[in-house]
C-alpha positions in Angstrom: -71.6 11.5 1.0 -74.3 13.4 3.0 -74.4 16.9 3.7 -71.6 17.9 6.3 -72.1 14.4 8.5 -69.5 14.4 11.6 -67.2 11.5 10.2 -69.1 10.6 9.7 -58.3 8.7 6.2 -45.4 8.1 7.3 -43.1 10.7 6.5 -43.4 11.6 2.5 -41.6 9.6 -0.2 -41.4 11.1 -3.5 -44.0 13.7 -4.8 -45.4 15.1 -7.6 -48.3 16.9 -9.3 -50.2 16.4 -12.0 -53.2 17.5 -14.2 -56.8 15.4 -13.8 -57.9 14.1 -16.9 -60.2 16.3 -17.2 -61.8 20.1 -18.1 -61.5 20.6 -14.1 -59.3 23.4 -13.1 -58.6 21.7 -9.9 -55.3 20.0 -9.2 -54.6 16.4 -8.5 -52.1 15.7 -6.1 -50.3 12.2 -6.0 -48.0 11.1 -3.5 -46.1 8.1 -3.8 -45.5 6.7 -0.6 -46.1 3.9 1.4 -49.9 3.0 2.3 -50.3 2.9 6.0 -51.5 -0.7 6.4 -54.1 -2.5 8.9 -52.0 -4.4 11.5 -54.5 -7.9 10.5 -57.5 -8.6 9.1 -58.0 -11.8 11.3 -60.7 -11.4 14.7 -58.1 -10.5 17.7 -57.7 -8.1 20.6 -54.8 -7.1 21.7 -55.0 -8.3 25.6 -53.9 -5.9 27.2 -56.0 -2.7 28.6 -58.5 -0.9 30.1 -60.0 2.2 28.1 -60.7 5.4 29.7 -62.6 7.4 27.1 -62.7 10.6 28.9 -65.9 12.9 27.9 -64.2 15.3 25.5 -60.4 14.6 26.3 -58.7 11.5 24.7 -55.4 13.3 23.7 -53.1 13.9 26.1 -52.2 11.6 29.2 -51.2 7.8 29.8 -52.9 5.4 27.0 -55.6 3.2 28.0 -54.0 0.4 27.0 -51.1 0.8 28.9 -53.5 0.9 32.2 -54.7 -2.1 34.2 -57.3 -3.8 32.8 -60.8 -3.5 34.6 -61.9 -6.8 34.0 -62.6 -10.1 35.5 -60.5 -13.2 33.3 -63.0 -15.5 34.9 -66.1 -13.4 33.3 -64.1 -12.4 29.9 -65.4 -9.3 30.1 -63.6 -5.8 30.9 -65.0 -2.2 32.0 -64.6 1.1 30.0 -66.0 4.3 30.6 -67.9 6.1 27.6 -70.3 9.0 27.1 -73.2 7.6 29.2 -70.8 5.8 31.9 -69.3 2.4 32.4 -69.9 -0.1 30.1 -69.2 -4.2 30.9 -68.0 -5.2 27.4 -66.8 -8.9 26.2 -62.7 -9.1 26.5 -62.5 -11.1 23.0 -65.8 -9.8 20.7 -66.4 -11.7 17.7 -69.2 -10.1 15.8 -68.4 -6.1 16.3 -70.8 -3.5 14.4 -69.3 -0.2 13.4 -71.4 2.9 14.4 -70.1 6.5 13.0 -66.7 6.6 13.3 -66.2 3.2 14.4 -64.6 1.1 11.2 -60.9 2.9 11.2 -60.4 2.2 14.7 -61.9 -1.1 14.0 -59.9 -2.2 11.3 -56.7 -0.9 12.8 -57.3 -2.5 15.5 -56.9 -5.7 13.3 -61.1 -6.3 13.5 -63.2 -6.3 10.7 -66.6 -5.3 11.5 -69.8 -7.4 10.7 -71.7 -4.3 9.6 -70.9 -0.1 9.8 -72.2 3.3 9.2 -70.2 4.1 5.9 -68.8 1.3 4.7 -70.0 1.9 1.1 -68.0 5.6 1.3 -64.3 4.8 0.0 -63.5 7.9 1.1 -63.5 7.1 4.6 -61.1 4.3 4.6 -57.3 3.6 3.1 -57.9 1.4 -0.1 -57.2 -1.9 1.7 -59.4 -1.0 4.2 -62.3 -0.5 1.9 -61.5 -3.8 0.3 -62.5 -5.5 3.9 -65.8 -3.1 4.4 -67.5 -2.3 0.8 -69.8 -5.3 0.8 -71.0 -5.1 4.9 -74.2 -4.4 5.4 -74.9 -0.6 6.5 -77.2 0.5 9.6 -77.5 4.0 8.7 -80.6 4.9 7.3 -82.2 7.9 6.6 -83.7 8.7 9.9 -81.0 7.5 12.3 -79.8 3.8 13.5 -81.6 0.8 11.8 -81.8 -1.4 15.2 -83.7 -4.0 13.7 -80.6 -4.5 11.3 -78.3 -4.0 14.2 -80.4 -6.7 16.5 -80.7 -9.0 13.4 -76.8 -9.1 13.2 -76.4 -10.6 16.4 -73.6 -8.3 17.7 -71.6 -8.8 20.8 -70.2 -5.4 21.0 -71.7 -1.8 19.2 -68.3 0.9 18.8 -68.8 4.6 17.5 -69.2 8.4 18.2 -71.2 10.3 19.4 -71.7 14.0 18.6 -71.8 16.7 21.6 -69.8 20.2 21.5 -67.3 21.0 24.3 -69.9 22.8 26.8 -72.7 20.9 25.4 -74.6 18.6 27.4 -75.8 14.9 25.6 -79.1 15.6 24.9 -82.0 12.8 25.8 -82.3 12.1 22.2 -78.3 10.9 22.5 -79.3 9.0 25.5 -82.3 7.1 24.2 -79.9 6.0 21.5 -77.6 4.8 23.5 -80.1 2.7 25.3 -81.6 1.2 22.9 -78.2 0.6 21.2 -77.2 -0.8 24.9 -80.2 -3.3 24.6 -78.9 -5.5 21.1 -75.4 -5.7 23.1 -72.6 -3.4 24.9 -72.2 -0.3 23.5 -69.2 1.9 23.6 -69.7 5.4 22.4 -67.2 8.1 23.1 -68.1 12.1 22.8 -66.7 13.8 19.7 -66.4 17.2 20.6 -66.0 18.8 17.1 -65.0 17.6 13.6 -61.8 19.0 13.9 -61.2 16.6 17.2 -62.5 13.4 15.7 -59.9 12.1 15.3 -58.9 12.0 19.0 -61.7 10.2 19.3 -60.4 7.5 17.5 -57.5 7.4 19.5 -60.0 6.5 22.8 -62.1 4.3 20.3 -58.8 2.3 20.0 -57.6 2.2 23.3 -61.0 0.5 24.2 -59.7 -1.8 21.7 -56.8 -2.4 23.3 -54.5 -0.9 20.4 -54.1 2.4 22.1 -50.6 2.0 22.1 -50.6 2.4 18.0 -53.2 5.4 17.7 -51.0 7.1 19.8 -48.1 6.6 17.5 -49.4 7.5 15.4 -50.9 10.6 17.0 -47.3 11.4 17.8 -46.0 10.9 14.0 -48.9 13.5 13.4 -47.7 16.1 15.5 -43.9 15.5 14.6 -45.1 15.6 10.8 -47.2 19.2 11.9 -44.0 20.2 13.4 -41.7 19.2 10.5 -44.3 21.5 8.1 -44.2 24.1 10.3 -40.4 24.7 9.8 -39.5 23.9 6.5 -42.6 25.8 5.0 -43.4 28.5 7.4 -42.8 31.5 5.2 -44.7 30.2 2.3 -47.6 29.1 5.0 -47.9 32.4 6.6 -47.6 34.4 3.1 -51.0 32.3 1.4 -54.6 31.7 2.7 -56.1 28.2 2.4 -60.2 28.0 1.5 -61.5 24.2 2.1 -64.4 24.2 -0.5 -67.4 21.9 -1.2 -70.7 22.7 -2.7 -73.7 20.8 -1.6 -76.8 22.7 -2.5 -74.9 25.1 -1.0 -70.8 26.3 -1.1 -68.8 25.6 2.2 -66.0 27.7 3.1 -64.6 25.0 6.0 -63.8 26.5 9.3 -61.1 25.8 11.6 -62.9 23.6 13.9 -63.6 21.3 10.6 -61.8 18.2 9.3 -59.6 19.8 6.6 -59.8 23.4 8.4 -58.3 21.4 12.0 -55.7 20.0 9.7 -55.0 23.6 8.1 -55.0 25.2 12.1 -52.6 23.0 13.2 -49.9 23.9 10.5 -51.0 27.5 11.2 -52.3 27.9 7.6 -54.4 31.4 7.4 -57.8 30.9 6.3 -60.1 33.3 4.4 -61.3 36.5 6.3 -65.0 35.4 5.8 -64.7 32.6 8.1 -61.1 33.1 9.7 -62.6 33.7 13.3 -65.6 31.4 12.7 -65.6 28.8 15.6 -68.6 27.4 16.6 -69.6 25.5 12.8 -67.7 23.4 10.3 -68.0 26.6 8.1 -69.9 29.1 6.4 -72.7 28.9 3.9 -72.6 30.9 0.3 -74.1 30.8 -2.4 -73.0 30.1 -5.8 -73.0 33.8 -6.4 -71.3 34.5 -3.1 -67.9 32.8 -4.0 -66.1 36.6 -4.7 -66.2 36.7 -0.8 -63.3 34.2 -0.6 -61.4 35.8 -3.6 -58.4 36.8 -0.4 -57.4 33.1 -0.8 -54.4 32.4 -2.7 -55.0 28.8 -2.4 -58.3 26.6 -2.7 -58.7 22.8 -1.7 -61.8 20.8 -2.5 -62.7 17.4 -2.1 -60.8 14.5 -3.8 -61.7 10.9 -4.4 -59.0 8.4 -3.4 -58.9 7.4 -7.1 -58.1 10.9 -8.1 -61.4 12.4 -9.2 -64.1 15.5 -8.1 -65.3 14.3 -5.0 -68.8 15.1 -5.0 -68.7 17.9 -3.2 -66.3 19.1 -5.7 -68.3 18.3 -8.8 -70.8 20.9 -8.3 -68.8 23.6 -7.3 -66.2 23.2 -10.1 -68.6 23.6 -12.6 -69.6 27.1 -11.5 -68.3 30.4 -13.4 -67.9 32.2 -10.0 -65.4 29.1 -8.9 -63.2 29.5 -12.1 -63.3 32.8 -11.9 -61.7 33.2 -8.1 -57.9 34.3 -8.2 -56.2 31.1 -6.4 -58.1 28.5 -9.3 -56.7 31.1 -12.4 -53.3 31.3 -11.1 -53.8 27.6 -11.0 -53.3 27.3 -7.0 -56.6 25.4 -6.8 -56.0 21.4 -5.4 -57.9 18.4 -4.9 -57.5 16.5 -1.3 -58.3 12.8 -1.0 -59.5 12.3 2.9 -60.6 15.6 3.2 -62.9 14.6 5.6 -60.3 12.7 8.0 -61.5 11.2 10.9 -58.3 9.7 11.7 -54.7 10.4 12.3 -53.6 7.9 9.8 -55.4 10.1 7.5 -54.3 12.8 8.3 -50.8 12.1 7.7 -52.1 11.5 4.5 -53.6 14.7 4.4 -50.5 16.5 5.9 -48.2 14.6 2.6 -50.6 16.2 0.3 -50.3 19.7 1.9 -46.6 19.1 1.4 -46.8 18.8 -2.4 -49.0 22.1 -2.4 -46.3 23.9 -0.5 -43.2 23.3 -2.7 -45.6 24.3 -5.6 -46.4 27.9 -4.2 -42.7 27.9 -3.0 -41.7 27.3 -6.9 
């Protein structure tokens, strides 16, 4: 995975812990439960729909594909509004390529994209999605969009995010991508105003799909799940503190405003005092060294691989003396998280099961 991208993964059934396989010190958590499945695999779109993808507000409000659609049958195309305006885009694509944070949506949706940002990270993706996405081609290359890719895959429709805080205006840079995106086919990119908020985006993403109706099921099973967690564990919640870690080059205490650390916020989960009132960056930098300034958690959560292992922003970090050394990880209070990057809600139920597990372990 590259360092700290913006990506750019049901109520509980039975759950239980176990030790990796491993000289790690760092918990695996398995839940068995029922994988949240892609509706199809097959090319459709749902017919109904227009998408409003409102600059930096997709939550709240009707869903775009309960609206009218803004499109003429005659012309089989529809309008949605993005980032950069209205965009004209076909009403049945065929051949769809996945920008950052386009694939979940995407494959939701029931569409299987011809090529995508990420599609070789497994991390991003519920295992039968991956299955559908492992073997695309990828158009992210070192130095941004590969458009000769892009234009050589013939698409009739480009899908993603794009970055730009709250207050922050699109910068030209944005625009000029977006342009020459808009020149190989429509483009639909909807503002991601944080990491933590991503996966609203996705909700819009899929109402311009026309399966806004699910995402915001599922947005709803998110908030009831929040709300169920809240209840039962709010004592044991409010008497720990949570540290999202990763370690690439440098360790990451994760912030509120980031994937894991939105997750954390919304179930009211304290976070250390070194970054608990940091809210303008995914998290704070330290050094190896450095890690005695999170010894106040009680609880530390690195990165998981869906298949159980060190993510590798886990591998580094668990290695370190100063990591084994912190208070949560020998009381054994130290967890990994598969998705801990989640960029969508049906993720991030996933995410909320596996917080579940670590709360009846701290409440004994």
């Amino acid at each position: 995975m590259p360092t700290h991208p913006l990506r750019s993964t049901a109520r509980p059934r039975q759950t239980h812990l176990k030790e990796k396989p491993s000289m790690s010190s760092t918990r695996t958590l398995t839940t068995a439960r029922g994988t949240r499945t892609s509706r199809a695999t097959a090319w459709f779109l749902v017919p109904a729909l227009a998408a409003v993808l409102a600059v930096g507000g997709c939550a709240g409000g009707t869903s775009a594909a309960d609206e009218p659609a803004g499109s003429s049958a005659e012309a089989g195309t529809r309008t949605v509004e993005t980032a950069f305006g209205t965009v004209d885009i076909p009403a049945d694509p065929q051949r769809v390529v996945a920008l950052e944070g386009g694939a979940g949506p995407l494959l939701e949706a029931g569409i299987v994209p011809v090529a995508t940002a990420d599609g070789d990270w497994a991390e991003s993706y519920l295992p039968e999605e991956f299955e559908q996405v492992a073997d695309l081609p990828i158009v992210m290359g070192a130095d941004g969009w590969d458009y000769e890719k892009i234009a050589s895959l013939d698409p009739d429709l480009i899908v993603g995010f794009v970055r730009g805080g709250k207050e922050e205006e699109l910068s030209a840079e944005k625009k000029a991508d977006f342009d020459k995106l808009s020149q190989i086919a429509p483009t639909v990119l909807v503002r991601a105003t944080g990491s933590a908020t991503v996966k609203d985006a996705s909700v819009a993403i899929a109402s311009a799909l026309g399966a806004g109706e699910d995402a915001e099921a599922t947005k709803a099973e998110y908030d009831a799940r929040v709300a169920e967690i809240k209840e039962t564990y709010g004592d044991v919640i409010a008497a720990n503190t949570f540290a999202g870690l990763d370690s690439f080059e440098e360790v990451t205490v994760y912030s509120q405003i980031s994937w894991l650390g939105g997750i954390l916020a919304d179930i009211g989960a304290p976070l250390p005092q070194v970054v608990a009132e940091e809210t303008a960056e995914n998290g704070v930098f330290l050094s190896a060294e450095q890690l005695g300034q999170v010894a106040d958690a009680t609880v530390v959560l690195t990165e998981q691989t869906v298949d159980g292992r060190p993510g590798p922003g886990a591998e580094e970090l668990e290695a370190t003396s100063t990591y084994q050394s912190l208070p949560a990880v020998t009381a054994g209070h130290a967890y990994g998280i598969r998705y801990f990057f989640a960029d969508r809600y049906s993720l991030a139920l996933d995410v909320l099961d596996q917080l579940e597990v670590v709360l009846k372990d701290l409440q004994g």
